[in-house]
N, C-alpha and C positions, 0 to 999 in steps of 0.2 A: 067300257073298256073291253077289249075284247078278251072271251075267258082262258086264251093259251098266256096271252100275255099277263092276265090277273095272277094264273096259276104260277108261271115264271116267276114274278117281281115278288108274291107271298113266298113261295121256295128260296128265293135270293137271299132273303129275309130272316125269315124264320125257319129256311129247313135243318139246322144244326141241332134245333129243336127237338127232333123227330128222333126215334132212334133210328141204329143202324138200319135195319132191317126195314126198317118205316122210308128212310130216305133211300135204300135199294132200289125199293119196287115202284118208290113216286117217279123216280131217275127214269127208270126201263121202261114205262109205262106213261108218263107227263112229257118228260123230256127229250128220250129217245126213241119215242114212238112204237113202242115194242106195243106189240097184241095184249090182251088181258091171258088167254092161253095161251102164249108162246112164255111170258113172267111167269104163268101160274107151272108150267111143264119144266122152268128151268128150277124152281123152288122145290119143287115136289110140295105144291099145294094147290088149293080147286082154286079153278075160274073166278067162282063167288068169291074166295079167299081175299082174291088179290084184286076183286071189284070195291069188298067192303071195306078194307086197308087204305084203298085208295079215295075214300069218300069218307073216311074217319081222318084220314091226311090233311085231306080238302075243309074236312069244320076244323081239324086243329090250327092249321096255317090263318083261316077265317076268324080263328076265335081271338089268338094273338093279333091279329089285325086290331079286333073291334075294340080293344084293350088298349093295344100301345099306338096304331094309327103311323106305325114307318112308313109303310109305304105311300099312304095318303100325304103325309108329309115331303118325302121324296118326290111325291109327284109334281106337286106346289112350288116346291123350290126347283125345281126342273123348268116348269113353265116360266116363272120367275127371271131364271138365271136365260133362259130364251128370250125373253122380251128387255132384258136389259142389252143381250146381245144384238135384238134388230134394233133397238133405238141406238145403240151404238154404230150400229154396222150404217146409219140414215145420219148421221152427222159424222162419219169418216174419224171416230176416234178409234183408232189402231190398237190404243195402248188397251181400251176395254173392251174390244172383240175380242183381243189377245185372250185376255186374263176371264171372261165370260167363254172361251173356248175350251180353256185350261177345266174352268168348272165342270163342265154339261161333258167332257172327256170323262173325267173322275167318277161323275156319276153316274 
């Protein structure tokens, strides 16, 4: 999996986890592509600062992964709810592309 998207789906996850301060800087720096000095300049802390935060972020998200396994799970039923969707969508049943679109929407 690619590591923006790993990073993403463990944040979606588990970043409520994190504190305030911890989901800040993962935000400015994972998600909204802020520089490591341009986060570290707006915090008034160093560069290292806001490199180390961000790789202490990355094993906690990792660590709750390796523990609870949501997103691995999400991902299965994802695939899942996909391939009920194409054998539906190859025998023209309406009613369970409908309700197999409704899923993979939600999720």
């Amino acid at each position: 999996m690619e590591k923006f998207v790993e990073q993403t789906l463990l944040y979606d996850f588990y970043g409520e986890l994190l504190t305030e301060r911890q989901q800040q800087v993962y935000e400015s720096v994972v998600l909204e592509d802020y520089s490591l000095s341009e986060v570290a300049e707006d915090l008034g802390i160093s560069r290292q600062g806001v490199h180390d935060m961000i790789k202490r972020c990355n094993h906690t998200l990792e660590d709750y992964e390796s523990r609870l396994h949501l997103v691995e799970k999400f991902i299965c039923i994802r695939k899942q709810v996909q391939k009920i969707k194409d054998f539906a969508d190859g025998y023209h049943a309406s009613e369970i592309t409908e309700i197999s679109n409704e899923i993979l929407e939600e999720l």
